[in-house]
FITOR-858536 format. One line per 4 residues: number of its first residue (from 0); for each residue x, y, z of N, C-alpha, C. Coordinates in nm, 4 decimals, decimal comma. Last residue first. Layout:
BEGIN
NUM> X/Y/Z/X/Y/Z/X/Y/Z  ...
This chain:
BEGIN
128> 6,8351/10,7876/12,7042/6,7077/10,7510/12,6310/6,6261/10,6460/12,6760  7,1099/10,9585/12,7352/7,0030/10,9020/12,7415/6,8873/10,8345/12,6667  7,4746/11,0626/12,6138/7,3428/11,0396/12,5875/7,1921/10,9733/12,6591  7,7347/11,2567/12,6428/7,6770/11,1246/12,7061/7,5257/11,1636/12,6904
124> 8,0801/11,2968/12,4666/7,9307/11,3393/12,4410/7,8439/11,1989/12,5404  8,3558/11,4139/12,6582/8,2473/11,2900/12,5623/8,1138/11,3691/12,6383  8,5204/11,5231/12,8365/8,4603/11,6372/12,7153/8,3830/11,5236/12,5998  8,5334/11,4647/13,1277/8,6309/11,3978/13,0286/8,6227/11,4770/12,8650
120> 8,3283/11,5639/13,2341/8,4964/11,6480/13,2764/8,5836/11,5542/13,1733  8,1109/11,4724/13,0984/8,1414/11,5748/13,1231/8,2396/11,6275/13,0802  8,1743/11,1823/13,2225/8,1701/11,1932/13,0888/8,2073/11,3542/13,0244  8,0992/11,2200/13,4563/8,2806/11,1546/13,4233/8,2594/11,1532/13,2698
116> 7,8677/11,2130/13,4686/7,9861/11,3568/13,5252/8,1058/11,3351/13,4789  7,7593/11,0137/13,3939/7,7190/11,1799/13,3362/7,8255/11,2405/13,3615  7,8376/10,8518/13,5996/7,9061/10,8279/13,4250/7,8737/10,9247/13,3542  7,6782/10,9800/13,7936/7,8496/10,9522/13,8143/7,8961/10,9328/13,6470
112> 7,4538/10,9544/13,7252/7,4940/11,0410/13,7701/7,6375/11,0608/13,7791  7,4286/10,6469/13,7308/7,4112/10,7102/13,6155/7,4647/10,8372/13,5712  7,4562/10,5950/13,9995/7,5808/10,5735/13,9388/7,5831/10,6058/13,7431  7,2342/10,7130/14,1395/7,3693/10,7774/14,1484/7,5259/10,7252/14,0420
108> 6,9498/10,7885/13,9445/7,0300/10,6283/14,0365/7,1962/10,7238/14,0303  6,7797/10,9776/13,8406/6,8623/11,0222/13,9576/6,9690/10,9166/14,0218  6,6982/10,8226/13,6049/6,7563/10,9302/13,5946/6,8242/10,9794/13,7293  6,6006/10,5184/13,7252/6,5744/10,6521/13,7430/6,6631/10,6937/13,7045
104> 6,5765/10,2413/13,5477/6,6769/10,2758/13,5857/6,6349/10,4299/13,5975  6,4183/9,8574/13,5470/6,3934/10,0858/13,5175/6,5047/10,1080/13,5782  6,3437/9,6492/13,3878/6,4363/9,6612/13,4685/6,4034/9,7832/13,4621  6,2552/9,4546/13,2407/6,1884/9,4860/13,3485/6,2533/9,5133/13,4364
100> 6,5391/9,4082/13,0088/6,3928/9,4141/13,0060/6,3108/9,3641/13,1434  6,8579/9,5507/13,1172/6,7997/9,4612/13,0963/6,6335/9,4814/13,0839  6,9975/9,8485/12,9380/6,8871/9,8349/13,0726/6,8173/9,7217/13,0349  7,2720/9,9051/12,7454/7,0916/9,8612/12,7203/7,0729/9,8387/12,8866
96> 7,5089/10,1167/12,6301/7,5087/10,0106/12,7695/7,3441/10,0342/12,7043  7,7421/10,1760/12,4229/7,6275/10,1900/12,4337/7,5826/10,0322/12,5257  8,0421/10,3424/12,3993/8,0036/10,2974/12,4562/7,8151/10,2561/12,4230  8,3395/10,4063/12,2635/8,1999/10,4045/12,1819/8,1285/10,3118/12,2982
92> 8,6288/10,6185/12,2029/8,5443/10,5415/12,2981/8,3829/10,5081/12,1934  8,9919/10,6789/12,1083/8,7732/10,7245/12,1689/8,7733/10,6211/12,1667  9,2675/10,8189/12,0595/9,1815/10,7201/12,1176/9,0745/10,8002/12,1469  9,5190/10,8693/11,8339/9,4001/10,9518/11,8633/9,2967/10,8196/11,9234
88> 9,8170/10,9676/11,7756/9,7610/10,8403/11,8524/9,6495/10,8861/11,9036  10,0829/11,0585/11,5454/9,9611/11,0821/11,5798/9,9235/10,9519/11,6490  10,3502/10,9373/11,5100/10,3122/11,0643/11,5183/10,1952/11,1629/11,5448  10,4705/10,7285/11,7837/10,3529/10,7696/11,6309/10,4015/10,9199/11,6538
84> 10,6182/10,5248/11,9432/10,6628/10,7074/11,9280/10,5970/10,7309/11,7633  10,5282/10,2805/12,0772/10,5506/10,2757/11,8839/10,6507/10,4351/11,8477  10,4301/10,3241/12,2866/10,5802/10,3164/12,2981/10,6041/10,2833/12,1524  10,1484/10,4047/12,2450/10,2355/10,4907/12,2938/10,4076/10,4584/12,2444
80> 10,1085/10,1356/12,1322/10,0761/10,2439/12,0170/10,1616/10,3515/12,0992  10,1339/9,9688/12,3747/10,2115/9,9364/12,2722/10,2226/10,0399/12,1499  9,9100/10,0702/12,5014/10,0796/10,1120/12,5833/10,1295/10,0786/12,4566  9,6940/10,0134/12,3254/9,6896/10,1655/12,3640/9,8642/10,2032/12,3826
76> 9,7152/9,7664/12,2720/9,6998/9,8308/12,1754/9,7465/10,0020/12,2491  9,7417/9,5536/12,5146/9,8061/9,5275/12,3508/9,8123/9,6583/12,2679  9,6682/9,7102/12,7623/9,8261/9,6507/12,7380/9,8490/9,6396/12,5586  9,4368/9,7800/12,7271/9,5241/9,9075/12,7441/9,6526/9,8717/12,7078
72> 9,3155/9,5720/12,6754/9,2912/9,6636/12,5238/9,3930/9,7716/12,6024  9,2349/9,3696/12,8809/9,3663/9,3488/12,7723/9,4108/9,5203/12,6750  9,0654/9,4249/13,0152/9,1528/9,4761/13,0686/9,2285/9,4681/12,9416  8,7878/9,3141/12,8465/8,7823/9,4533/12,8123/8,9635/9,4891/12,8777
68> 8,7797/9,0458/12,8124/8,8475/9,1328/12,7275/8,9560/9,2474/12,7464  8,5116/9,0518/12,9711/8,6110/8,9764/13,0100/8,7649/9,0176/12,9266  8,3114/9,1816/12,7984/8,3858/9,2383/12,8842/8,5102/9,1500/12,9823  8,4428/9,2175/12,4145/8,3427/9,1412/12,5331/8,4304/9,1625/12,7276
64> 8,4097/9,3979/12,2415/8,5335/9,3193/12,2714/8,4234/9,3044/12,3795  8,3374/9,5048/11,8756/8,3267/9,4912/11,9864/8,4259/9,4272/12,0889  8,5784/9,7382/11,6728/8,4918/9,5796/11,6931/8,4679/9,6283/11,8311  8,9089/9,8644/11,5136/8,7754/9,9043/11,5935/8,7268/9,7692/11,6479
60> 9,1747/9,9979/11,4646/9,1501/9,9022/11,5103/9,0463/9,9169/11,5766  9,4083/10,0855/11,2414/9,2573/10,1061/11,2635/9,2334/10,0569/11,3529  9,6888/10,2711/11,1677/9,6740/10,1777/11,2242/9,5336/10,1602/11,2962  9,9450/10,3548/10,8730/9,8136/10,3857/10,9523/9,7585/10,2672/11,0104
56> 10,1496/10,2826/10,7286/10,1435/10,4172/10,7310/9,9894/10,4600/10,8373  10,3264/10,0419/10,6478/10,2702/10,0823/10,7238/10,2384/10,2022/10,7546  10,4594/9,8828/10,3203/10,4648/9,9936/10,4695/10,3414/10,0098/10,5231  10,5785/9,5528/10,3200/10,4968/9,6970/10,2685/10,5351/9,7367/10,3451
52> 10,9019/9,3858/10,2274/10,8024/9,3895/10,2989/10,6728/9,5665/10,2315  11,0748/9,3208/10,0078/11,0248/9,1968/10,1170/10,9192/9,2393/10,1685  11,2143/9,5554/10,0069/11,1732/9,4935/9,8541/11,0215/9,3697/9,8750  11,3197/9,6098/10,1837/11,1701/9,6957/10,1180/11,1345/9,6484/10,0625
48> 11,3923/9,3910/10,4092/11,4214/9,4648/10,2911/11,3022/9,5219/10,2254  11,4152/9,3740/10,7823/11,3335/9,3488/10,6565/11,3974/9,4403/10,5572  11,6119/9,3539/11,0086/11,5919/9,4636/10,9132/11,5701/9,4129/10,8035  11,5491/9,0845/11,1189/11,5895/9,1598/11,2401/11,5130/9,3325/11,1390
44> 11,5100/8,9169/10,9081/11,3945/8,9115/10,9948/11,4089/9,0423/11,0922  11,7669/8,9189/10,7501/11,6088/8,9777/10,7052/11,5236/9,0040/10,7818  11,9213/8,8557/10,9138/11,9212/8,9346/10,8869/11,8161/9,0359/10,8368  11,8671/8,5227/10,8989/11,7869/8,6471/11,0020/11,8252/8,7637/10,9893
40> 11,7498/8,4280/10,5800/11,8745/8,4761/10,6379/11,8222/8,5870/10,7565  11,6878/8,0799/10,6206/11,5928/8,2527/10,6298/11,7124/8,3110/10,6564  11,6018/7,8028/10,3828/11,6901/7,8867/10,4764/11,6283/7,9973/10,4714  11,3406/7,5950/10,4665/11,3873/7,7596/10,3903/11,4962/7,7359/10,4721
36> 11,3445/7,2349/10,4876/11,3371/7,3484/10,5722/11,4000/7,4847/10,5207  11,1647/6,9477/10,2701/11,2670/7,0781/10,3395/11,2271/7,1844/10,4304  11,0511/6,7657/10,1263/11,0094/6,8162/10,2190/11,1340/6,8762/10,2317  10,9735/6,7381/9,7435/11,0691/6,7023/9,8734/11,0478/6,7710/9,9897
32> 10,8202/6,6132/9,4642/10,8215/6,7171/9,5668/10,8881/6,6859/9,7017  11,0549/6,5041/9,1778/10,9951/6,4904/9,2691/11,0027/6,6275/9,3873  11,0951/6,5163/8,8001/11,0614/6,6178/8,9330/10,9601/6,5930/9,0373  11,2757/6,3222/8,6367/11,1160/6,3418/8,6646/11,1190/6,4165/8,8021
28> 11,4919/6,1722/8,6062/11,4668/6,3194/8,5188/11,3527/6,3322/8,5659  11,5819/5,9825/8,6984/11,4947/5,9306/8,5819/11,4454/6,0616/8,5404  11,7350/6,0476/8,9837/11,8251/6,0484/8,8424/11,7168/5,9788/8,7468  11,5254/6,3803/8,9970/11,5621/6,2524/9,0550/11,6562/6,2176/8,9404
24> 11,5013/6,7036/9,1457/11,4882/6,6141/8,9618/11,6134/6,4978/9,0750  11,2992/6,8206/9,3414/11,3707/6,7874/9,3390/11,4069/6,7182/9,2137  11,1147/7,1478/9,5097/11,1191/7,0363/9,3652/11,2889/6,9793/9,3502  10,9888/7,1724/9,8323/11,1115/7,2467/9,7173/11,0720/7,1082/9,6255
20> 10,8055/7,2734/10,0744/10,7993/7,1849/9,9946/10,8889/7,2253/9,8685  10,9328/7,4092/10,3883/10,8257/7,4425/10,2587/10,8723/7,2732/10,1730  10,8591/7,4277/10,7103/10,9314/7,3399/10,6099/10,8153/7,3796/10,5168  10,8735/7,7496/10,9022/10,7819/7,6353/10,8658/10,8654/7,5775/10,7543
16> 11,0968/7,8782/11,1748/11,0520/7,8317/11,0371/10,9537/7,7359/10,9516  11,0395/7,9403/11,4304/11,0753/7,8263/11,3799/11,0290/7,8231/11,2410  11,0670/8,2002/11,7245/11,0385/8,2150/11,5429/11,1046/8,0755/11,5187  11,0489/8,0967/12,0396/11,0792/8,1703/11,9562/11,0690/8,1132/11,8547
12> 10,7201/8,1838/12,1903/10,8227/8,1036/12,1866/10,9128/8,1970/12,0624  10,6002/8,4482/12,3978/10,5830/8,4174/12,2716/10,7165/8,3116/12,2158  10,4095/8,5591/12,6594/10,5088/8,5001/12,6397/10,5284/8,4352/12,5196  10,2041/8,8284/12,7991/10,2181/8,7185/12,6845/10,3684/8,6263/12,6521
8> 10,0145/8,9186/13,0536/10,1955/8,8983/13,0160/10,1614/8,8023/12,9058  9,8265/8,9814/13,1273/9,8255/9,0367/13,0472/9,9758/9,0177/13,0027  9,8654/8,8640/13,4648/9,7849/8,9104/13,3888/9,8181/9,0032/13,2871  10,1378/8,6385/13,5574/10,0651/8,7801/13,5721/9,9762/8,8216/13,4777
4> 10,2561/8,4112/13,5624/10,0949/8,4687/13,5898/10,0237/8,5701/13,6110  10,5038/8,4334/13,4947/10,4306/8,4305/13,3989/10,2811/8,3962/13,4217  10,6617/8,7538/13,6218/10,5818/8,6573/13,6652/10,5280/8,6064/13,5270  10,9741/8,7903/13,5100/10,8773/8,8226/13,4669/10,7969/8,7087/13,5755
0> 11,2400/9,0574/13,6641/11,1970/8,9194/13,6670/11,0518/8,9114/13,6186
């Protein structure tokens, strides 16, 4: 059963075709533009034809993401790249945290100490300055 308040559940209506614009010859022979709806044969949509679509052979995805964000990035990209069965799925990290201005932060504050260590046993490189 899905909650649809659950956090990070996306719910996506289903696929409606957009109306394209087709050319119509009227009976004075003069080609009027007509509103219509494609036919799509879903066949296509379920198993695209090569002919129809590219390939995909590699998948980048860098930028900042703001920390309100930050829960989404395990559900869209990380679980979804696992259950893709890649052949390669290589995740890092790029962290760089600033110390608001009149603010000091000792080298000994324990929770600096803690992201040293967890950086460590994780084998990332953790920097000061």
């Amino acid at each position: 059963m899905l909650d649809p308040n659950e956090e990070g559940l996306w719910i996506i209506p289903p696929f409606e075709p957009e109306p394209v614009i087709t050319d119509k010859t009227d009976t004075t022979g003069t080609t009027q533009p007509q509103l219509g709806v494609s036919q799509i044969d879903k066949s296509e949509i379920i198993n695209p034809s090569p002919t129809t679509t590219s390939q995909v052979n590699r998948i980048i995805i860098n930028g900042n993401v703001s920390m309100e964000s930050w829960s989404e990035i395990f559900l869209c990209f990380i679980k979804t790249g696992k259950d893709m069965n890649l052949k390669k799925l290589r995740l890092g990290i790029d962290f760089e945290m600033e110390i608001q201005d009149g603010v000091s932060l000792d080298e000994s504050d324990p929770k600096l100490k803690a992201m040293e260590e967890s950086a460590r046993q994780l084998g990332l490189d953790f920097k000061k300055r």
